[in-house]
Structures are given as C-alpha cells and as structure tokens.
VOSE-286344 format. One record per residue (C-alpha): y, z, x; residue number from 0. Coordinates in steps of 0.02 Angstrom, whole numbers, plus 50000, padded with zeros to 5 digits. Layout:
R     y     z     x seq
R     Y     Z     X NUM
...
//
This chain:
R     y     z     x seq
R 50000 50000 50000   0
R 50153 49949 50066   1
R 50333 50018 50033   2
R 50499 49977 50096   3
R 50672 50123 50103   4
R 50811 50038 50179   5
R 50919 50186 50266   6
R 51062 50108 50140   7
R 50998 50227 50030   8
R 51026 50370 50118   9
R 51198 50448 50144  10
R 51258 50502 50302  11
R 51266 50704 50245  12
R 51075 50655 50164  13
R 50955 50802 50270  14
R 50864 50799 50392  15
R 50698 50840 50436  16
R 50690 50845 50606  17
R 50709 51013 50589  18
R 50716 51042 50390  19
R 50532 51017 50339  20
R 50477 51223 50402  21
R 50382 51273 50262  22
R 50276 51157 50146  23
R 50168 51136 50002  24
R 50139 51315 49947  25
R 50043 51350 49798  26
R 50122 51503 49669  27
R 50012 51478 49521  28
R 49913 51348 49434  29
R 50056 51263 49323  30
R 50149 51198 49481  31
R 50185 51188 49687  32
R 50337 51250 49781  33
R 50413 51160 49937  34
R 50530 51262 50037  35
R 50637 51167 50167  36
R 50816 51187 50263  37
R 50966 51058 50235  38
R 51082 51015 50396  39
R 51269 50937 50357  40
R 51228 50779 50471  41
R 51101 50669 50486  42
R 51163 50655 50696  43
R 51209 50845 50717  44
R 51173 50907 50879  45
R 51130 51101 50898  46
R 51094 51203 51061  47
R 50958 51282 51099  48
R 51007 51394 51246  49
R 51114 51492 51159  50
R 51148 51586 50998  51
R 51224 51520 50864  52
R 51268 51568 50709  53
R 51336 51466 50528  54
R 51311 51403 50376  55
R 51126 51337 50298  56
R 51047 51289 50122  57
R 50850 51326 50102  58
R 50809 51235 49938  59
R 50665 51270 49818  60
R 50603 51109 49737  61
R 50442 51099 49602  62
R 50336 50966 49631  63
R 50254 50995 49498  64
R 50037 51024 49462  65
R 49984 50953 49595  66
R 49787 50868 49544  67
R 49669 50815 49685  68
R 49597 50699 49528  69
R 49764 50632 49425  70
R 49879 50647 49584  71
R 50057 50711 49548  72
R 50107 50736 49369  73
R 50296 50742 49383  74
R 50437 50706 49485  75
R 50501 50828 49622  76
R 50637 50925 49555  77
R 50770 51013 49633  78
R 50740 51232 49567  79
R 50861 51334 49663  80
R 50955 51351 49853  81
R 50987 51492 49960  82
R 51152 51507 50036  83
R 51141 51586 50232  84
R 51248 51606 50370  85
R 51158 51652 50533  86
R 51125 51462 50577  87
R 50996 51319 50601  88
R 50825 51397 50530  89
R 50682 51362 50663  90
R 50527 51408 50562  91
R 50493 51465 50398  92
R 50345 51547 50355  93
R 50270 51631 50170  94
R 50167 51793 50169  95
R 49973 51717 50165  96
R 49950 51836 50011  97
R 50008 51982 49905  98
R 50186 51917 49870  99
R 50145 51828 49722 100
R 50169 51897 49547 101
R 50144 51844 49380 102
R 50286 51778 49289 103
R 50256 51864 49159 104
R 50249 52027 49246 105
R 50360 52163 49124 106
R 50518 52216 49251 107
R 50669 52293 49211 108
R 50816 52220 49171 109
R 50930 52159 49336 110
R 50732 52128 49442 111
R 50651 51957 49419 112
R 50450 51916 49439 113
R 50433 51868 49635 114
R 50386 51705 49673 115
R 50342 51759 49859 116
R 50413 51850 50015 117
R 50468 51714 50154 118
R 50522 51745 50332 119
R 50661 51624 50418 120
R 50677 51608 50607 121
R 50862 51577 50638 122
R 50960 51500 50775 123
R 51064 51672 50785 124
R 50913 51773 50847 125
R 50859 51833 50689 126
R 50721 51851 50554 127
R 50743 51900 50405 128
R 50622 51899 50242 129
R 50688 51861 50087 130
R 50598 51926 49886 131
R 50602 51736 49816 132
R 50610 51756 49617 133
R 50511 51633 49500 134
R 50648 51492 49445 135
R 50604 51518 49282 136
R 50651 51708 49299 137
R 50807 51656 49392 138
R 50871 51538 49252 139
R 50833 51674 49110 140
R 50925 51810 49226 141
R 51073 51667 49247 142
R 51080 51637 49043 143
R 51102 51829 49014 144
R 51234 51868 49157 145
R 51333 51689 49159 146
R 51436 51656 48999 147
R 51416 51463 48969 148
R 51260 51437 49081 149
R 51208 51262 49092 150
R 51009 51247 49159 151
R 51065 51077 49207 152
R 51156 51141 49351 153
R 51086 51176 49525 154
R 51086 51351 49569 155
R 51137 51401 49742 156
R 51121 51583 49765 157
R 51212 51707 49915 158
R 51069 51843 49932 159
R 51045 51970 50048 160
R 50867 51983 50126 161
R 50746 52121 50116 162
R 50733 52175 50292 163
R 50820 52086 50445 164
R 50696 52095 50592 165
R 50796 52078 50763 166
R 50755 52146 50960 167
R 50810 52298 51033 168
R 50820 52485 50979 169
R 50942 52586 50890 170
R 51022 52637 51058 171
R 51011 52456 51116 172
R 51059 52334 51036 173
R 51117 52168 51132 174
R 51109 52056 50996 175
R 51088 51854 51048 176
R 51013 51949 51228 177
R 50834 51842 51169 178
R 50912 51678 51111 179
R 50862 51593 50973 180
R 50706 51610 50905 181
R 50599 51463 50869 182
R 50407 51521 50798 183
R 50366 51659 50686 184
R 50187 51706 50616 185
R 50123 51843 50475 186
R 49950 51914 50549 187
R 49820 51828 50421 188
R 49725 51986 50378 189
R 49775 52114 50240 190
R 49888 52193 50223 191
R 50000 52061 50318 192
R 50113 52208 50392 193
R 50137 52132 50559 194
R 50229 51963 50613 195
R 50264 51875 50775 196
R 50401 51776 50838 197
R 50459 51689 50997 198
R 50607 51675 51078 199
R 50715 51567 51204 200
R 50711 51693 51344 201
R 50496 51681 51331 202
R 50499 51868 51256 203
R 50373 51888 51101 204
R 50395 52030 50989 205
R 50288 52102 50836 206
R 50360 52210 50692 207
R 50247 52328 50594 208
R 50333 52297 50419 209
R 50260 52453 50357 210
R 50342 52581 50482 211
R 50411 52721 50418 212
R 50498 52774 50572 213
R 50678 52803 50572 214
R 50674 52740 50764 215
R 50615 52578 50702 216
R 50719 52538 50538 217
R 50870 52605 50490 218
R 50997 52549 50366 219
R 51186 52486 50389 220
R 51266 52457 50238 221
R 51158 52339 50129 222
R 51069 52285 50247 223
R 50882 52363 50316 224
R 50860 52300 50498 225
R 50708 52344 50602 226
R 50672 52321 50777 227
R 50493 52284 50839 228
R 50361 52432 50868 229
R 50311 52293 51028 230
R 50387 52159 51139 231
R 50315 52091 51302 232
R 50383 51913 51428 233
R 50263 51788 51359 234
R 50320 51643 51472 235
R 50465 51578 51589 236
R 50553 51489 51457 237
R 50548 51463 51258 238
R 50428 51491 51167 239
R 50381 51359 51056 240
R 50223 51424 50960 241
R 50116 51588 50915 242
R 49972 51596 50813 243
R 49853 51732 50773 244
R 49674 51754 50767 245
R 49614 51747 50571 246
R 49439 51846 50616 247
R 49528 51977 50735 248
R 49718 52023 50724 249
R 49698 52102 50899 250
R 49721 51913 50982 251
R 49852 51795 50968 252
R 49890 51631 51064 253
R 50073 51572 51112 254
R 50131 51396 51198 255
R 50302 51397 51315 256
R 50410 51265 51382 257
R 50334 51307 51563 258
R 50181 51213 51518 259
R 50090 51385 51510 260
R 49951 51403 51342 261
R 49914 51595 51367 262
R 49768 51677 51246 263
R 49830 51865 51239 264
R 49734 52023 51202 265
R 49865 52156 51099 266
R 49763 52301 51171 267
R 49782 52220 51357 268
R 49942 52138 51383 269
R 49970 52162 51553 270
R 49890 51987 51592 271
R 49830 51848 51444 272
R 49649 51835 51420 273
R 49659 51650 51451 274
R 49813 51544 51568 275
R 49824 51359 51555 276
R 49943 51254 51631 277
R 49942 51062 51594 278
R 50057 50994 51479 279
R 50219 51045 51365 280
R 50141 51072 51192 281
R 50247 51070 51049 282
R 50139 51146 50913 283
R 49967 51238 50902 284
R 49848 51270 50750 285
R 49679 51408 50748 286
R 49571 51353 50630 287
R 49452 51502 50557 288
R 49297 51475 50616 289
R 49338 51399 50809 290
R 49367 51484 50962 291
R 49501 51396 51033 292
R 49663 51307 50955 293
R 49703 51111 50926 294
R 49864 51077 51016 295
R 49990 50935 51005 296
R 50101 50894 51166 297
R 50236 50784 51223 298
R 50197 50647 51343 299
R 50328 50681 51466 300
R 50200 50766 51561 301
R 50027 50680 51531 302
R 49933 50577 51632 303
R 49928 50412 51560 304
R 49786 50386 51421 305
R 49784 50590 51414 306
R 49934 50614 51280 307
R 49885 50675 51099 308
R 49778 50827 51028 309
R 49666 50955 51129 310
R 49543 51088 51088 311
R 49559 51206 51230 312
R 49426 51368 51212 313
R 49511 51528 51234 314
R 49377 51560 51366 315
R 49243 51648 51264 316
R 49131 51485 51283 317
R 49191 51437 51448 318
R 49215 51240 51369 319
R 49334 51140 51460 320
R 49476 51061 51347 321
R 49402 50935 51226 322
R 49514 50756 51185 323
R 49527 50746 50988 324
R 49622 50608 51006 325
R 49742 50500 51099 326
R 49920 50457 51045 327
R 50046 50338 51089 328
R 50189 50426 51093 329
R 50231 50625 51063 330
R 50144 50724 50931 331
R 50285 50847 50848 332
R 50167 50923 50726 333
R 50003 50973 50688 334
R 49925 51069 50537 335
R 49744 51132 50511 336
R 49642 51168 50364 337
R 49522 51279 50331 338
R 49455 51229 50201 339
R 49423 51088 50270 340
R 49387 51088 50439 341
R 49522 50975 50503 342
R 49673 50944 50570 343
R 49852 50823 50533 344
R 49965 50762 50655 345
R 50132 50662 50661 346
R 50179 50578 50813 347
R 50347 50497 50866 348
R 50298 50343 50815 349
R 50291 50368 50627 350
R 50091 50393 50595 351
R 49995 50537 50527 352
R 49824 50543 50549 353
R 49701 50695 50484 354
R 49550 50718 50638 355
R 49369 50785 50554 356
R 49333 50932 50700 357
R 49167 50946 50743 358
R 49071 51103 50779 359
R 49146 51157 50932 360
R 49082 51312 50949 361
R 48936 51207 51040 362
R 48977 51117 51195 363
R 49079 50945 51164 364
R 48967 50837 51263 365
R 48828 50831 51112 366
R 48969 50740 51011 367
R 48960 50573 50979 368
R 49074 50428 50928 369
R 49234 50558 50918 370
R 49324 50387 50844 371
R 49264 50397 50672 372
R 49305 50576 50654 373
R 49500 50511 50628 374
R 49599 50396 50501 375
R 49762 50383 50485 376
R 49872 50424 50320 377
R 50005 50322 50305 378
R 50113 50220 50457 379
R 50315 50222 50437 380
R 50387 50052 50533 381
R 50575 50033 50580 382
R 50611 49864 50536 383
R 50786 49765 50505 384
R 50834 49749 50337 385
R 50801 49576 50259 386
R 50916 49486 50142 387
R 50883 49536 49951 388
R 50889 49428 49780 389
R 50980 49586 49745 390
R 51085 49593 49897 391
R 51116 49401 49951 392
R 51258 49437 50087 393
R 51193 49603 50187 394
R 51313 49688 50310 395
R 51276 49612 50505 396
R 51302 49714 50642 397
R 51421 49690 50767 398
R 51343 49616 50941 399
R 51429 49738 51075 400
R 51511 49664 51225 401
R 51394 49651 51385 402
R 51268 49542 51434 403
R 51146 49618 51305 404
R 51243 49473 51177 405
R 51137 49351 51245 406
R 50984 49447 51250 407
R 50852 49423 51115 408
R 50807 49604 51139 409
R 50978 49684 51100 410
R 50905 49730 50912 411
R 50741 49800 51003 412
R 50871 49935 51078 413
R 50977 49982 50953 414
R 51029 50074 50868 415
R 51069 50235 50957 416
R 51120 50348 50783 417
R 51082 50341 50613 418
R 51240 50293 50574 419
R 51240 50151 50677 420
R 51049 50104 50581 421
R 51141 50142 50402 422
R 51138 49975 50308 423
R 51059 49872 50420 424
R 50862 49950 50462 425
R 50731 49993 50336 426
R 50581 50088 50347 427
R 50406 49992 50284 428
R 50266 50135 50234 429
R 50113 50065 50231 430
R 49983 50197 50143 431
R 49804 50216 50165 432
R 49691 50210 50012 433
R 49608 50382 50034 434
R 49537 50379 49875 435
R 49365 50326 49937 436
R 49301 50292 50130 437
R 49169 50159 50116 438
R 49200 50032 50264 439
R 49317 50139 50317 440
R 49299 50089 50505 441
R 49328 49908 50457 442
R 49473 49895 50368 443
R 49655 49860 50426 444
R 49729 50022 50427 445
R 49597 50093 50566 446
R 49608 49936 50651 447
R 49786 49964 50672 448
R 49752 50151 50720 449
R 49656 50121 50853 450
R 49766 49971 50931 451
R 49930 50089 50899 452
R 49830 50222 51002 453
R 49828 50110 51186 454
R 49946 49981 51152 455
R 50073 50024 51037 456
R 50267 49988 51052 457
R 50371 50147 51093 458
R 50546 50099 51128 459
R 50644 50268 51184 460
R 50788 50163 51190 461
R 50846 50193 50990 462
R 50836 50341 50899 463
R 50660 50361 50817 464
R 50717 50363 50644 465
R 50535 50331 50576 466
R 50464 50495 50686 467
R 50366 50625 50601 468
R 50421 50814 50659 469
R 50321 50946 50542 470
R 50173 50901 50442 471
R 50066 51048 50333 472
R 49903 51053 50241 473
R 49936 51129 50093 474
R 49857 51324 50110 475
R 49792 51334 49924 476
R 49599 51329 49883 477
R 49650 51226 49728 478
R 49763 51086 49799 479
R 49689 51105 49977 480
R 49675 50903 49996 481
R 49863 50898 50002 482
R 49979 50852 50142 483
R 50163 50859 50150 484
R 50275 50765 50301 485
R 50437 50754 50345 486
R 50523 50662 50492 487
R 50682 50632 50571 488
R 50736 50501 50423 489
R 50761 50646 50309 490
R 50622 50591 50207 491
R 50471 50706 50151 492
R 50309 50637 50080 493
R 50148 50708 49997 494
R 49984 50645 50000 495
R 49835 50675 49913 496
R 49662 50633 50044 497
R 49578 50639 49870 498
R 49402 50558 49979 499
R 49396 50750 50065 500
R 49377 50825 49901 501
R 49162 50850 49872 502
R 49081 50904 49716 503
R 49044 51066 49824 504
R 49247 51115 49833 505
R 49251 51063 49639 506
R 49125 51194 49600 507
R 49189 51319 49711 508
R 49359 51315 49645 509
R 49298 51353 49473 510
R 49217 51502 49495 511
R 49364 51547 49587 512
R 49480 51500 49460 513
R 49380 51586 49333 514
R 49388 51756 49415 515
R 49605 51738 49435 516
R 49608 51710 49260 517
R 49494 51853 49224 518
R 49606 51972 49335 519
R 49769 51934 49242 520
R 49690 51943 49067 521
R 49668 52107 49114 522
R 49817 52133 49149 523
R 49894 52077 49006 524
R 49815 52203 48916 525
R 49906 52344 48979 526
R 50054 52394 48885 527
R 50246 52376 48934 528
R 50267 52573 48914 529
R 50116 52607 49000 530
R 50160 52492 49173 531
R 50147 52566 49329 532
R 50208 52448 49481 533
R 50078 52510 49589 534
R 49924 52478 49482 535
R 50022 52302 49435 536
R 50031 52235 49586 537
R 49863 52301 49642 538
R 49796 52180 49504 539
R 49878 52040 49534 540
R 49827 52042 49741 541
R 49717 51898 49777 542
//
C-alpha cells in the first residue's frame, strides 16, 4: 500500500517527533487507547543538551479510539486534553506498568476526578516529575460544573501541578541543574512500582523509593512535594542515554552512555557493573522478560562497516558473545520489545521499521539458522520531490542557489538542509506492508526491498532526514499487544496493527483474561457509595 504526504501539509509550528513521540500506545480500559506525546514550537528548533534548560511545553492526550487486532481502528484520533509545563524539552515519558488505573466510574468526591494513570516526564531542566492524569471524560464533566458556558468542543489545556517532583541532591544540598538534563527514566516492573531510574548528562544514575516516608528524603515547599533519591552512583563518563530494569529481579538494571560503555549493574554491588562492554554508541536498549541480555540499537558513527543495526549482548550469565539481529543501513533511533510476543521494532534513519522474531537465546546463537526470515519490515517512508498535481498544476520551484552545484544534476540529492527549506516542494511516499497474513512472505517486494535497503541502500547525510524514525513502541496491553505506534522527525506518528502475529492461542488467552477484569469490577460495583473505602477500592481495581 502506497501513500503519499507532501510536507505542504504541514505547517512550520506543526510538532515534531524527533523528540515528541516519548510515550505511546497505552491501553486504560477496553472502550479505547491513549497516546501521550510532547509538542515543540518549531519544526527546526535546536535545544542543548549540555546544559539545563528550562521553558515552556504541551504533553497532549489524544484517543485513538478501540483499538481491534481483527477490525483495525474504529475511529479517528482525537485530540482529549494538554498539559501546560514549564521546566523544558521533555526527554522521556514513561506510565506506571500497573496500579494507576481506575475505573471511571469509581464514586470520588466532588473537586477529585477517576485517574486515568500516573506518568513520569524527564525534563531538559533536570527534573522528574509524575503527574495523577484524570479520565477525559471526568475532566470534561469537572469542566461543565466549574466553567459557566463550557463548550466540549474546545481543547482543554490544563496548568497542573505534579504529584511529586523527583530531583538530585539532599535537603542540605541542593545544586539544582549540577546533573544536567536528564534523558531516560524507568519504573521497576515488579509490584508495587515504588522505585524509578533516571539518567543524566553528567553519567550519574539515581533511584527514588516513591514510598519513603522519610522527612530526609521528601519534604514539601509550598505546593509542591519534592524528593531526592534514597541512591545515586557515576554510571558512565558522559550521558546517559538508556536504563532498563530486570522484569524477573528488580535487584539488576542495565544502562547505555555516550562513552560507548553498556554496563549490567548489580543494586546490592555497585562498586563495579556485573558486565562492561565497550563497542559502539547505542541509542536505545529493550529487556525482554524471558532473555538474559538486552537488544540494543546504535548509531553507525562507530561501527565497523556491515556491523551497524541491533545486538543481543548477554549480561554475562551465559557467557554468549553479542549476537547480530540484524543489520541496518543507517542509525537505528529506536527500538521497542514485546513480551508478549517475543520480539522486537526498530526505526532507523532511513525511514523503515521492521519488527525482528528473537529466537531462544537463552541457548547459544550458533544453533540458529537462517536469522533472515526472523525479520520483515512494516512500512518504508521515502523523501521524494513533489510532483505536479491535477489539483495543483503550477507547484512552487525552488530556487537553484549560486555555486557550481547549478549545474549539477545532484543539487536536489543534497538539499534541502531544513524543513522549511523541504516545505512545498518534497513529499513523503509510505509504502505499507500487508501484515495481515505472511504466506510467501520471503518473496514478495517489500522483503526484497528490506534486504537490498540493508547493504546497499542510499543514505545521503547531506539533507535533513525528514523521513527518519526516532521512537517506536509496542503497545504494552495483553489485549491490543499486536500494535505499534512511530513517530519520526516529520512530525508524523503512525499505528500499525501486525494483525499476522496475532494466533488463536493469544485470542484465547485474552478471554479468560478479559473475563476475570470484568468479574473484578462487577464486584465492585456492588459496593455502595456510602459504604466506599479508597483503600479496599483501589485494592480491587489493581491488575
């Protein structure tokens, strides 16, 4: 399937999601999906990363809608509320994995609102700080009875204050911007989810214990609760760019600098990592539940040639050396795993997104055979020049520049050099992969393409790569696990559904699952509004 944007579509304040697209598909309930992501004013702002800095942002809330792995998407995306914040370009956004959620229908007094979830936001000025999301539905009744002449036509954009801030230092001590920016943040997987990770420029990682009740730890100013972390150790020379935590044991967590390092760390032991790898700059890592050892995505600035795309590297319990998933062109920005499935997504520089089938790798890699077929690709975003419409007979031309380039039949191969300079006259071309079913899978064009794209494809780092892909997710939910959102530098994000994933096994599965939710709330229906306690509430509704 093939689909053409021209960038004359797109406004110059449109967002971006080179570094907007934080937080994806996440599932609240079974009537509809959530997407979570952060607006910038420009579409070529510039930021710095080796300082702090602080000013305003937008995180917007849009419904997409029930998401089926059967019918597809019902409904349109629609925008559901904003959140006004001031402390900067947000890094990473991240949801609690469970036991924010709460029925809409919940009874609450009369100025609190059912929660939708608790999300953290990494900001550029240092901070983290988790926000108590309400249901939009909650927040337009709340709006209706405290706004005279409410219109639910109108987009809400809420200033809120957070829950907690989280920030380093002590009470005593308190050098704020001493860390930089941070850039990664991560909730430990395993109930309760009282502890979170986050990285920072200086290559310091710190954990908060959310449920401290020391007054050395958290203490209020006004109306806001800040809390400094209970741990913080020098992770690397430089930023740090990822952390992730064990899901089977909360004890180990893995982290990824800028000085090449990918360091496996023991909490109980932190005077040296369990595991020290040096080989490449990775941008993003994913643990999958049942390996030992993370996927990782890296830039090619530093690979040998032929060696740039994903890696399994063992965090040394099996003693495997670093297994190639996959080559790639060009720099891979993102990667997401699945658990439920198995597998991993990427988006590379170069517009693709693939999803990689992991083998077992808990058994040494050498037993595995014809690692090709284990990946397809999901859709491929080209930068082409706009053609001349029926619609549009006389499109704007682009000045030639002065120089000898004038003459050159390659001066369109290196421009342009902003998206303002591609507005009007470039279009993307997204040609989608049937995923509905893989028979012949290997022969048809799409893989063909892959697989030629993988050794010989075009990267021209002479333009801005408009069409790159910087922050893919697999949706987290048991119940729309097949989903995949992306978003990329054009400002665009897309969901797809890899419907050919989804086995009569998972359909089963999710019914009995979805059977016992229902059961739990029913029950809690039944208990009276004069008879609700908040603590046997939301120990009903935990999942």
């Amino acid at each position: 399937m093939r689909r053409t944007s021209p960038l004359k579509l797109h406004h110059r304040n449109s967002p971006s999601a080179e570094k907007v697209l934080r937080k994806t598909v996440t599932s609240t309930h079974s009537e509809g999906f959530n997407l979570f992501h952060h607006t910038l004013s420009g579409m070529d702002d510039q930021t710095r990363v080796d300082i702090t800095k602080t000013g305003p942002a937008l995180l917007q809330l849009w419904n997409l809608g029930p998401l089926d792995m059967e019918r597809g998407a019902e409904s349109a995306a629609t925008f559901s509320y904003g959140l006004a914040l001031d402390h900067g370009s947000i890094w990473d956004l991240k949801f609690c994995p469970s036991g924010g959620w709460e029925l809409p229908s919940i009874p609450r007094k009369n100025s609190q609102m059912a929660r939708l979830g608790l999300l953290a936001a990494a900001f550029s000025s240092g901070f983290i700080e988790i926000y108590s999301l309400p249901h939009p539905e909650s927040l337009y009744t709340h709006h209706k009875e405290q706004v005279k002449g409410y219109q639910s036509d109108e987009l809400t954009i809420c200033k809120v204050d957070c829950v907690v801030r989280l920030q380093v230092g002590s009470i005593k001590c308190r050098n704020l911007g001493e860390n930089g920016q941070c850039f990664t943040l991560a909730w430990v997987p395993s109930k309760p989810h009282n502890h979170l990770a986050a990285g920072f420029y200086d290559g310091t990682v710190s954990i908060w214990d959310l449920k401290t009740k020391s007054a050395l730890q958290k203490v209020r100013q006004g109306r806001v609760i800040k809390q400094y972390p209970f741990h913080s150790f020098q992770a690397h020379d430089h930023a740090v760019r990822s952390v992730e935590w064990c899901k089977v044991n909360s004890n180990f967590l893995v982290t990824a600098g800028s000085d090449r390092h990918l360091k496996f760390w023991d909490l109980r032991r932190l005077y040296e990592p369990i595991n020290n790898i040096k080989r490449f700059l990775s941008t993003e890592i994913a643990w999958l539940l049942p390996y030992c050892g993370v996927a990782v995505a890296q830039e090619n600035c530093y690979a040998s040639h032929g060696l740039c795309g994903i890696h399994f590297v063992d965090s040394g319990f099996q003693g495997y050396k670093p297994y190639f998933l996959t080559p790639r062109k060009g720099t891979v920005w993102s990667i997401s795993g699945s658990d439920w499935l198995g597998s991993v997504s990427a988006g590379d520089v170069t517009g693709e997104m693939i999803v990689i089938l992991l083998p077992n790798l808990n058994v040494h890699s050498l037993n595995i055979k014809r690692p090709a077929d284990r990946r397809f690709p999901v859709y491929k975003a080209d930068f082409l020049p706009l053609t001349p419409s029926s619609s549009d007979p006389s499109p704007a031309v682009p000045e030639l520049p002065a120089g000898p380039l004038v003459e050159s039949s390659d001066w369109g191969h290196f421009k342009p050099k902003s998206f303002r300079a591609a507005e009007g006259h470039y279009s993307f071309l997204f040609q989608d992969t049937d995923l509905r079913k893989f028979h012949h899978f290997t022969k048809r064009e799409p893989m063909k393409r892959m697989h030629a794209n993988e050794t010989k494809g075009d990267l021209n780092t002479e333009r801005v790569q408009l069409e790159a892909i910087h922050k893919v997710r697999f949706c987290p939910n048991l119940d729309a696990h097949t989903w995949i959102s992306s978003g990329g530098h054009s400002g665009l994000i897309r969901l797809h559904c890899v419907k050919g994933l989804f086995s009569s096994v998972a359909e089963k599965f999710i019914q009995e699952k979805s059977a016992q939710f229902q059961a739990k709330f029913e029950e809690a229906d039944t208990v009276r509004e004069f008879d609700y306690s908040p603590e046997v509430q939301h120990c009903i509704v935990q999942i």
